[in-house]
Structure formats: structure tokens, C-alpha cells
Backbone as CSV, one residue per row, in Angstrom:
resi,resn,N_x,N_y,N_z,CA_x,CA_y,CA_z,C_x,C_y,C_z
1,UNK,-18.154,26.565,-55.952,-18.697,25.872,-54.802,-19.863,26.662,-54.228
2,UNK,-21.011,26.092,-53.967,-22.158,26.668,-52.696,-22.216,25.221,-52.037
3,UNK,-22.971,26.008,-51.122,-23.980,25.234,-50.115,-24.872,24.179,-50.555
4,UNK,-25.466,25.287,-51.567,-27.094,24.518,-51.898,-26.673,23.667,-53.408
5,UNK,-27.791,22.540,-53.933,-27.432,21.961,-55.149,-27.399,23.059,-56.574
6,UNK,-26.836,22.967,-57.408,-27.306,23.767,-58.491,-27.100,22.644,-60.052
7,UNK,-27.736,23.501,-60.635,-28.091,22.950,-61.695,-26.708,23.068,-63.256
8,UNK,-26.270,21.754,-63.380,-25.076,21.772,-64.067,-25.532,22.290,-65.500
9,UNK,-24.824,22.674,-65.998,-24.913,22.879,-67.750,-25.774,21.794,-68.737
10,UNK,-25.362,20.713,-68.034,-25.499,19.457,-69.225,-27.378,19.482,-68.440
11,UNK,-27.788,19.742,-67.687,-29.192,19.556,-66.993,-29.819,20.227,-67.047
12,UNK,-29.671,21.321,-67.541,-29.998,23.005,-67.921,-31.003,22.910,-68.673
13,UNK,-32.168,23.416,-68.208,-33.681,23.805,-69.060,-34.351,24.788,-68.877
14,UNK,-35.126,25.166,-69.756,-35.973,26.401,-69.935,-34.989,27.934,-68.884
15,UNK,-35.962,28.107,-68.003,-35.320,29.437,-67.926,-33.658,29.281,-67.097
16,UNK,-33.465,27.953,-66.766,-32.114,28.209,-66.266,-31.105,27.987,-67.947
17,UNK,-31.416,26.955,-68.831,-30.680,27.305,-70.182,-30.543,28.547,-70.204
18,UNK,-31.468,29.004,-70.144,-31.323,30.295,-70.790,-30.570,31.173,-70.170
19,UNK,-30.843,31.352,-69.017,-29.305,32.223,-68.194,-27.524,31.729,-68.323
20,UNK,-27.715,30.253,-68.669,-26.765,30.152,-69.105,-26.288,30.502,-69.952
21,UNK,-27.094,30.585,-70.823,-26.427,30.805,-72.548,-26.625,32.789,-72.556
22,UNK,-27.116,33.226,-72.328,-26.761,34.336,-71.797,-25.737,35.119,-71.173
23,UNK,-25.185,33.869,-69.807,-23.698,33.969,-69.427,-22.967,33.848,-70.199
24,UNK,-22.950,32.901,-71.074,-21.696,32.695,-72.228,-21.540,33.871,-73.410
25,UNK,-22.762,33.879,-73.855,-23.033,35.204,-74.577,-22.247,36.491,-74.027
26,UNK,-22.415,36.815,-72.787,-21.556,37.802,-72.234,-20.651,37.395,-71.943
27,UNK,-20.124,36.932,-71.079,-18.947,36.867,-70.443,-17.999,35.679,-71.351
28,UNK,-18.614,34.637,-71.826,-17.740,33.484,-72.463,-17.731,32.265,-71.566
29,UNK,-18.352,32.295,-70.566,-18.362,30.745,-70.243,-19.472,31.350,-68.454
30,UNK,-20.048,30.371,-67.528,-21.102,30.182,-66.676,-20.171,30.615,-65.492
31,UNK,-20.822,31.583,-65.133,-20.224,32.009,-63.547,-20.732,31.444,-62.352
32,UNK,-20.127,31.408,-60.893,-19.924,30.562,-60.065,-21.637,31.616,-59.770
33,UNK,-21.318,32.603,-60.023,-22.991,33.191,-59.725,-24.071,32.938,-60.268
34,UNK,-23.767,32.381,-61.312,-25.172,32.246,-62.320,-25.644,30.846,-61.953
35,UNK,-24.407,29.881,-61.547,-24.921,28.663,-61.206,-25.477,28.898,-59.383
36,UNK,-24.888,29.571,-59.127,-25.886,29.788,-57.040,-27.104,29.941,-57.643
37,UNK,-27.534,30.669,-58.846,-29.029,30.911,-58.771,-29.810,29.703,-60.034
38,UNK,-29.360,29.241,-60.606,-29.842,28.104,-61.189,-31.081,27.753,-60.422
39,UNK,-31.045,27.919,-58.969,-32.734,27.488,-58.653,-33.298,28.410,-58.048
40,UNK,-33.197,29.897,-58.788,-34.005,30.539,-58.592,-33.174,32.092,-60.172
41,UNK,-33.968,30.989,-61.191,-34.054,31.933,-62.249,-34.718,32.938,-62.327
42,UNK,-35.337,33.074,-61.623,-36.640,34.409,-61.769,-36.139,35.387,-60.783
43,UNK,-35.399,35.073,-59.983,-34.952,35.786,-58.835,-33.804,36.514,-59.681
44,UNK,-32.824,35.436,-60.255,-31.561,36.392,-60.576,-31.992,37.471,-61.783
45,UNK,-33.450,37.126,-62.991,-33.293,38.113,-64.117,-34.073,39.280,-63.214
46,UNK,-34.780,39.144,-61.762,-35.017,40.335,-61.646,-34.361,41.336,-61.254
47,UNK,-32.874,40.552,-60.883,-31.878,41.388,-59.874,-31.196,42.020,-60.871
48,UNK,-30.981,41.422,-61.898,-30.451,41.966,-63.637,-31.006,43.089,-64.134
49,UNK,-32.356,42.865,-63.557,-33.263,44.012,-64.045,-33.137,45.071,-63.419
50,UNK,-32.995,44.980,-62.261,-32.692,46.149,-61.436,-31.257,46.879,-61.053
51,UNK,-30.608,46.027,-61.321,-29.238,46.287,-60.942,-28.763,47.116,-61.990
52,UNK,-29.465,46.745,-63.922,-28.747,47.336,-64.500,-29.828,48.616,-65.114
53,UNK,-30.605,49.022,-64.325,-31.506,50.106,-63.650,-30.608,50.947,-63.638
54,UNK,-30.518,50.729,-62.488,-29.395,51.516,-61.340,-28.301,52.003,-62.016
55,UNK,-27.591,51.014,-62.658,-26.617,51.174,-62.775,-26.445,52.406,-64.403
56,UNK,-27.758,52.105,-64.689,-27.813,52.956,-66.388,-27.934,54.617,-66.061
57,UNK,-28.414,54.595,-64.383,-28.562,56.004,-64.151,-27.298,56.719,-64.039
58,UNK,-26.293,56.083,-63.876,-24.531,56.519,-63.149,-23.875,56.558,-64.170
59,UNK,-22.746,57.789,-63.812,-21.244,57.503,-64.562,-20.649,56.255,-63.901
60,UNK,-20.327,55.198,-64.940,-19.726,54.030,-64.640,-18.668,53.948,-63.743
61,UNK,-18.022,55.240,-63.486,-16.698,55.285,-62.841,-17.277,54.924,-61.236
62,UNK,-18.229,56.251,-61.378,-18.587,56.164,-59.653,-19.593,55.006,-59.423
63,UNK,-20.609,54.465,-60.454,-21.036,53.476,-60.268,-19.899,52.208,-59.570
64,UNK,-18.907,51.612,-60.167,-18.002,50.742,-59.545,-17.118,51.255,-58.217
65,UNK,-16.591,52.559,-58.360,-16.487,52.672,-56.903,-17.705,52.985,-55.796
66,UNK,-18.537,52.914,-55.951,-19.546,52.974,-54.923,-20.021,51.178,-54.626
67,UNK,-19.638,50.847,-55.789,-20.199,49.475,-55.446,-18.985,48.920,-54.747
68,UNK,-17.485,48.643,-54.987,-16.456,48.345,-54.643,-16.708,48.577,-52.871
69,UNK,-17.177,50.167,-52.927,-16.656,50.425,-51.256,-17.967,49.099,-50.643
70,UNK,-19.025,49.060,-51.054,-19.940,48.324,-50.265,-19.486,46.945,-50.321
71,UNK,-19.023,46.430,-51.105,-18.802,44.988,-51.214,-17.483,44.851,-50.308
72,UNK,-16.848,45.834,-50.848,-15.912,45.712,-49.232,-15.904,45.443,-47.400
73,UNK,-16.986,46.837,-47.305,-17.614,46.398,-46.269,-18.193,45.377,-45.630
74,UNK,-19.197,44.648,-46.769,-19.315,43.731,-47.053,-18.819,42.308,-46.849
75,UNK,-17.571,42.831,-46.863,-16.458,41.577,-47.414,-16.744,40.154,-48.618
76,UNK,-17.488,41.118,-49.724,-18.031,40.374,-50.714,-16.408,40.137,-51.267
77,UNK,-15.898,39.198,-51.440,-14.522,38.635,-52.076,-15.270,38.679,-53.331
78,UNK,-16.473,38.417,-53.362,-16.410,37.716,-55.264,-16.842,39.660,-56.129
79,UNK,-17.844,40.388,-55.224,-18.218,41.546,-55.454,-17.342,42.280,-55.730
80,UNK,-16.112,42.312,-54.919,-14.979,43.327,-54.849,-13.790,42.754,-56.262
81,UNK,-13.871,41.758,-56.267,-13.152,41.191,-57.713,-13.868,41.870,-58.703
82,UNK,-15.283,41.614,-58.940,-15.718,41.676,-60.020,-15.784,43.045,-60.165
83,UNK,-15.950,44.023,-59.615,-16.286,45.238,-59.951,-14.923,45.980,-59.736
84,UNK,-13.377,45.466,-59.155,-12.359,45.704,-59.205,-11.838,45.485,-60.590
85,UNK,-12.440,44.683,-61.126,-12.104,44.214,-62.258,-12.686,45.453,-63.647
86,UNK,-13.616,45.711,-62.870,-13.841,46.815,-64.180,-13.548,48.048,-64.229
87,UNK,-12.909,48.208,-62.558,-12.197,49.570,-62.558,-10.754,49.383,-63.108
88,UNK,-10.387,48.042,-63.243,-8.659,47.908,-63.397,-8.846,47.749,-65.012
89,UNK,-9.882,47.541,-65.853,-10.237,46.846,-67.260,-10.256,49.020,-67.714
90,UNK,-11.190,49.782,-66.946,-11.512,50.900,-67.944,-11.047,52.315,-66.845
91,UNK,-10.932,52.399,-65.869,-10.224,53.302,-64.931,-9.060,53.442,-64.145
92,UNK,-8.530,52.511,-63.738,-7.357,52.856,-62.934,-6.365,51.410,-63.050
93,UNK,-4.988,51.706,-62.785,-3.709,51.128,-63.083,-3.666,49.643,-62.048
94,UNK,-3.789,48.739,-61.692,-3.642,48.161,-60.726,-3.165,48.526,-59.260
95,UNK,-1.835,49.296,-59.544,-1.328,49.744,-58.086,-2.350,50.930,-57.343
96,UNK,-3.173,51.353,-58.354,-4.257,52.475,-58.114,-5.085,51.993,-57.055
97,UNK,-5.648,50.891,-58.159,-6.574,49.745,-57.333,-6.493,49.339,-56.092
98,UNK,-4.935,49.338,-55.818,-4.839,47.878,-54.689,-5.264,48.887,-53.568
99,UNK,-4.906,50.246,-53.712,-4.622,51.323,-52.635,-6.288,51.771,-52.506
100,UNK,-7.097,51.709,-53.783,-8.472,52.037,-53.313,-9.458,51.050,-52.518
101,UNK,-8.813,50.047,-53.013,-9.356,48.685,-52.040,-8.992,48.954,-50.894
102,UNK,-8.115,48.941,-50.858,-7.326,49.116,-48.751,-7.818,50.511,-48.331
103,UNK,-7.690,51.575,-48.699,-7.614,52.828,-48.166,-8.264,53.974,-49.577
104,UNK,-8.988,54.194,-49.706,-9.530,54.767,-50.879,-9.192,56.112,-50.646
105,UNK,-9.324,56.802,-48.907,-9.024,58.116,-48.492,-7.353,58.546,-49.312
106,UNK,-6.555,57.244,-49.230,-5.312,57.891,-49.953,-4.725,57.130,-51.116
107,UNK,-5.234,57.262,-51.692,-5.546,56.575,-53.582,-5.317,58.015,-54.778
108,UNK,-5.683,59.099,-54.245,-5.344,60.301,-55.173,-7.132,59.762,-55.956
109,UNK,-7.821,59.531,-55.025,-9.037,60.121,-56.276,-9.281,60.907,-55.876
110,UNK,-10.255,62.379,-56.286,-10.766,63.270,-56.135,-11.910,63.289,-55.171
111,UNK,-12.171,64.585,-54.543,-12.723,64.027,-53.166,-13.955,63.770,-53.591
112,UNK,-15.090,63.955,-54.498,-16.334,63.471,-54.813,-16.248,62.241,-54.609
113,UNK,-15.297,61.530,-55.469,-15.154,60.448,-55.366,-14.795,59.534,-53.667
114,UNK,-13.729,60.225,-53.452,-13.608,59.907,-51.806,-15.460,59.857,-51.120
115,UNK,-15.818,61.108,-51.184,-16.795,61.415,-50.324,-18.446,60.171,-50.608
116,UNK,-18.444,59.707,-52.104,-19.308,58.594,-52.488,-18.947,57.061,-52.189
117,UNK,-17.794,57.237,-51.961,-16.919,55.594,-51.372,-17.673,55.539,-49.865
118,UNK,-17.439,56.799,-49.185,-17.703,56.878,-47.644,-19.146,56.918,-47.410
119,UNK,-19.417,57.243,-48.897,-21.730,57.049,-48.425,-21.879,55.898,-48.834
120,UNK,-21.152,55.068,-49.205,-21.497,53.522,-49.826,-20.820,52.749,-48.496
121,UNK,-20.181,52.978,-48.074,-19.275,52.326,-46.950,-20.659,52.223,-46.036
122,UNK,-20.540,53.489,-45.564,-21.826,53.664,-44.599,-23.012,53.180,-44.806
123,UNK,-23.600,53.507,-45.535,-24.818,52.236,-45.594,-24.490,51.399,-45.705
124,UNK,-24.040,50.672,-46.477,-23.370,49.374,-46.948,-23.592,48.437,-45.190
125,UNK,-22.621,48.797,-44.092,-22.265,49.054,-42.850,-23.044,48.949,-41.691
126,UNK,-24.474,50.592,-41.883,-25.427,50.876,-41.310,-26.308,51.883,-41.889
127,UNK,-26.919,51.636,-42.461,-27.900,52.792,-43.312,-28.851,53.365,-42.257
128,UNK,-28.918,53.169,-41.085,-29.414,53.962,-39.976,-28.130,55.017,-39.631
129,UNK,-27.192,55.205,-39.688,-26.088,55.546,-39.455,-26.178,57.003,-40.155
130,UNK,-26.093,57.001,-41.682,-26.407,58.153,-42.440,-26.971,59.254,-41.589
131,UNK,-26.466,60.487,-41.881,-27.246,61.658,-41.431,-27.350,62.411,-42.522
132,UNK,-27.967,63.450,-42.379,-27.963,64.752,-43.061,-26.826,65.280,-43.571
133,UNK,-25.513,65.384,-42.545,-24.581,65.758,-42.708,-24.040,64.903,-43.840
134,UNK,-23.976,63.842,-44.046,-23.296,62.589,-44.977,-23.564,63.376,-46.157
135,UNK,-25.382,63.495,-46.598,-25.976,64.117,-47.705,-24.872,65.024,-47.936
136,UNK,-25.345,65.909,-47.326,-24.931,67.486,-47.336,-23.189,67.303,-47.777
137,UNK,-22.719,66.733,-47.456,-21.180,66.333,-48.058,-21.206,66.439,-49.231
138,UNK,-22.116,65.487,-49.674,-22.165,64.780,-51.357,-22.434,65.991,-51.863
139,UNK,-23.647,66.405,-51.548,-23.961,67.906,-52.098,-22.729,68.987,-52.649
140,UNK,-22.070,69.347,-51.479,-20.617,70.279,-51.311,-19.908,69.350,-52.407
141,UNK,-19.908,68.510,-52.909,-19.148,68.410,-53.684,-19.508,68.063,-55.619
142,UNK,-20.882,68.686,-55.332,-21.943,68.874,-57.022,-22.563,67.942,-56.369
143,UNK,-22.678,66.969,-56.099,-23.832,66.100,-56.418,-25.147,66.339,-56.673
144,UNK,-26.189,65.848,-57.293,-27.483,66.472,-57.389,-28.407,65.486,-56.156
145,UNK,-29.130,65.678,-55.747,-29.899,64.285,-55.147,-30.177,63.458,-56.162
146,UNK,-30.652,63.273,-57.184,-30.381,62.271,-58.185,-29.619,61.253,-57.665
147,UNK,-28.382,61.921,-58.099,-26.734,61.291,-58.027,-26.673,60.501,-56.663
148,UNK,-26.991,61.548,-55.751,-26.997,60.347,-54.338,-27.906,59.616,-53.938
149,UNK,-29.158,59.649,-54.486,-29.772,58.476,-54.218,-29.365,57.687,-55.194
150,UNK,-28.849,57.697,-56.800,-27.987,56.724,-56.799,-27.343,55.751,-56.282
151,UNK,-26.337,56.473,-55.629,-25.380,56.054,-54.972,-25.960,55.150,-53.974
152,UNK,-26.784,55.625,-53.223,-27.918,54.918,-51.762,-28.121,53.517,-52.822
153,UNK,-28.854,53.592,-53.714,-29.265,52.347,-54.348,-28.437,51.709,-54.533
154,UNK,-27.333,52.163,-55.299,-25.940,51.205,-55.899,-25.754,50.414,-54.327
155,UNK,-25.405,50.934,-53.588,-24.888,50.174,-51.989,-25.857,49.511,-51.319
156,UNK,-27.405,49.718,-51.444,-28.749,48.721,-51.034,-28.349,48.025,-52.226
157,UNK,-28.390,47.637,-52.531,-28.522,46.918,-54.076,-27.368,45.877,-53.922
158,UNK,-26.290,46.139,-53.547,-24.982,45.645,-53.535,-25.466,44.761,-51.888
159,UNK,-26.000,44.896,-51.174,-25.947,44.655,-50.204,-27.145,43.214,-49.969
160,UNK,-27.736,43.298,-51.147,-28.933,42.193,-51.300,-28.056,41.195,-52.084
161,UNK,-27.197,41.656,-53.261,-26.392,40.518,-53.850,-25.320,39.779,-53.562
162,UNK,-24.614,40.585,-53.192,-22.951,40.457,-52.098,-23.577,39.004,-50.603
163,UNK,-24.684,39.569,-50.022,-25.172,38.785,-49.061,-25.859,37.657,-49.606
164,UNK,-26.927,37.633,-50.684,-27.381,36.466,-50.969,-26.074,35.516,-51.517
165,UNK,-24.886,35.946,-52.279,-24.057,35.010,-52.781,-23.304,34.640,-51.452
166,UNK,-22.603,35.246,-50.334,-22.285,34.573,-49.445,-22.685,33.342,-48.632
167,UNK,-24.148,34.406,-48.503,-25.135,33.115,-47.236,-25.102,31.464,-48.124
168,UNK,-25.016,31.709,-49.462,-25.480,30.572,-50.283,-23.729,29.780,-50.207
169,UNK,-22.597,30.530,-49.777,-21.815,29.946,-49.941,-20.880,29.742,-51.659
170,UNK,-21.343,30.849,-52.358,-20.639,31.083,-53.255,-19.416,31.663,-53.365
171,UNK,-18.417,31.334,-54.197,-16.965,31.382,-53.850,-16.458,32.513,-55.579
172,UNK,-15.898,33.416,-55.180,-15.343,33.968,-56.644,-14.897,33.145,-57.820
173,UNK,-14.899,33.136,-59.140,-14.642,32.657,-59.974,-13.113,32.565,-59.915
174,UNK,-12.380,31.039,-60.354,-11.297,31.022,-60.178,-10.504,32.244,-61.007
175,UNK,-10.687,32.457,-61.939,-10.565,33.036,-62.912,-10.161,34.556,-62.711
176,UNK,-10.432,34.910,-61.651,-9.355,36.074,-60.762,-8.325,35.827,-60.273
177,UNK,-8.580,34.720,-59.937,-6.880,34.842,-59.316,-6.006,35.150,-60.462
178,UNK,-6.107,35.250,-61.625,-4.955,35.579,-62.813,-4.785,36.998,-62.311
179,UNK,-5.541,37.588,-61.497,-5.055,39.267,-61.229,-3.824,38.862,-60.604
180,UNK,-3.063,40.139,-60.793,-2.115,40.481,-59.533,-1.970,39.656,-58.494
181,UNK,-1.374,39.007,-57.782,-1.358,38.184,-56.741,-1.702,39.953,-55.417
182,UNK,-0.875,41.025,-55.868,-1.196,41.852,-54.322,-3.319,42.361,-54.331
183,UNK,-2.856,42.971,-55.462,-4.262,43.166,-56.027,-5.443,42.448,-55.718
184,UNK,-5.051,41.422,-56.115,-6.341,39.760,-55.620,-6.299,40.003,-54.088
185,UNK,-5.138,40.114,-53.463,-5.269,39.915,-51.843,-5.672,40.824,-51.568
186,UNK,-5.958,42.717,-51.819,-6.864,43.381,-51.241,-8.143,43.229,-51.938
187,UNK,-8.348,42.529,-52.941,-10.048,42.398,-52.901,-10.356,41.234,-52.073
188,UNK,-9.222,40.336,-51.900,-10.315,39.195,-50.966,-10.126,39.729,-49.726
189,UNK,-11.529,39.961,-49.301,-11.939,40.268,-48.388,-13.008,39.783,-47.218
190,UNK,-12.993,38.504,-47.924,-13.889,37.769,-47.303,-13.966,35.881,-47.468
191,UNK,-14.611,35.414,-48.457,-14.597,33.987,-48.734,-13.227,34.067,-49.653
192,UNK,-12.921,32.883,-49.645,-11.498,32.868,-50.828,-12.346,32.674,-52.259
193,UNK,-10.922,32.805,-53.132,-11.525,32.450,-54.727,-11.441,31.095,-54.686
194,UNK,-12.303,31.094,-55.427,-12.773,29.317,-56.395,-10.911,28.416,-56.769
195,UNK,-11.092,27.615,-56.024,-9.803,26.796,-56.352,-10.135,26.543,-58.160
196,UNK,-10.867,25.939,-58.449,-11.818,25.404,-59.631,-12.678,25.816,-60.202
């Protein structure tokens, strides 16, 4: 479901075909996201472009929890699925999950990890907010500045997509709810999942 009209499969031309068949290519069938942007193809391959930028600079681990904490904040329901989903697919146990969704401070990750959830939270939140001190955390715990402006990007970044799919009225793919029924309920955090 959105707001705005989008463009069905069977109506699909030039550059929106093509994001479709792309979706299928990856994932196996058209996400509730790929169709919000159906009318604005150029918009979503640039966000593709950048997102998986970003994302090529990171260890994947902290890449998804940095994104997780912002979409939380957020209350991206469809953000926090999807990237819950790839921490529960290649990092952590479900019951891991449900506890980093709700409370990440007491989840048993390691405090780097704690301490990059809480710089993604925070901007995510208020990126005027950040101080020196925030940095200087990340630091105390290896980070390079590299790594945390990473992190800064992963949560700006998250914060342009998470919001454009809301405002548009996009709803998570039904196709989560097969998680966990507790699991599903700490990522929705915001719009419900896709009945359909």
C-alpha cells in the first residue's frame, strides 16, 4: 500500500521494467519499495548507488546495526524488518535480535557495538545533538574517523529512505510477518506490515 499511484508489473516500462526485473533478480519477486518508487526511477537507482557506497565501506555487522538503531528511531517498521532481517539471516539468534531492537544497551553486544547503535540513534533523532564527546567515545573504543563517519552516513542515509518510504505511505512487505510473531513486534515500530 502507498499514498501515491504506482506503477503495476503488467505496465512496467523502460527504466521502471527494469527495476523490477532487477528486484526479482535479487530478491525473487517486487518489493512494496520498489513499487513507492516506480515514479521516480532515477531517484531510487541513485539511492542504490549511494547506499551501497556506504555500505561497501563497513563491516556488514556494524553496517546493519547502525542502520537498525536509526530506523528505529525512526520508527521505520519496514527499515527495521529489513535490516533485522539480515542481522537474524548472518549475525544473531532471534531472541538476540528481539533484545537489540528493544534495548541494544542489554543484548550482550560488545560495547563498540553498543557505543555505534547510540551514534546512529542520535543523529538518526538529532544530528545537532552530537558532540565531540559522542566522537571521542567511538574513538575509545578503535574506531578510526573513517569508521565513524561511516557510521554518520549509514544513519543520514537511513534517515532520507526510512522517511521518504513513510511520508509516501509505504507499508513493510507482508512477507515478514513469517518472522517470529515477538521478533516482528519489536521491529514494528511504526506503520504495520503489508496485510497483502
Amino acid at each position: 500500500m502507498t499514498f501515491t499511484h504506482t506503477i503495476s508489473e503488467a505496465e512496467a516500462t523502460g527504466a521502471v521494467a527494469d527495476l523490477y526485473e532487477a528486484e526479482r533478480a535479487q530478491v525473487g519477486h517486487v518489493r512494496n519499495l520498489a513499487k513507492a518508487f516506480s515514479i521516480a526511477p532515477d531517484v531510487y537507482s541513485a539511492w542504490v548507488q549511494l547506499n551501497t557506497t556506504i555500505k561497501s565501506r563497513m563491516d556488514l555487522r556494524r553496517y546493519e546495526l547502525a542502520t537498525l538503531a536509526a530506523a528505529r528511531r525512526l520508527r521505520s517498521t519496514y527499515c527495521a524488518h529489513a535490516h533485522g532481517s539480515v542481522l537474524l539471516d548472518q549475525f544473531l539468534d532471534a531472541e538476540t535480535l528481539r533484545v537489540v531492537a528493544t534495548d541494544h544497551h542489554n543484548a550482550g553486544l560488545d560495547p563498540a557495538e553498543v557505543a555505534v547503535m547510540d551514534y546512529a540513534d542520535k543523529i538518526a533523532a538529532d544530528a545537532t545533538a552530537v558532540t565531540a564527546e559522542d566522537v571521542e567515545r567511538l574513538r575509545s573504543h578503535g574506531l578510526s574517523d573513517k569508521e565513524i563517519a561511516d557510521v554518520a552516513m549509514t544513519a543520514a542515509a537511513r534517515c532520507f529512505f526510512s522517511k521518504a518510504l513513510d511520508a509516501l505511505g509505504v507499508e513493510a512487505d507482508a512477507s515478514f510477518a513469517q518472522l517470529d510473531p515477538g521478533l516482528s513486534a519489536a521491529l514494528t515500530v511504526g506503520r504495520p506490515i503489508s496485510a497483502a
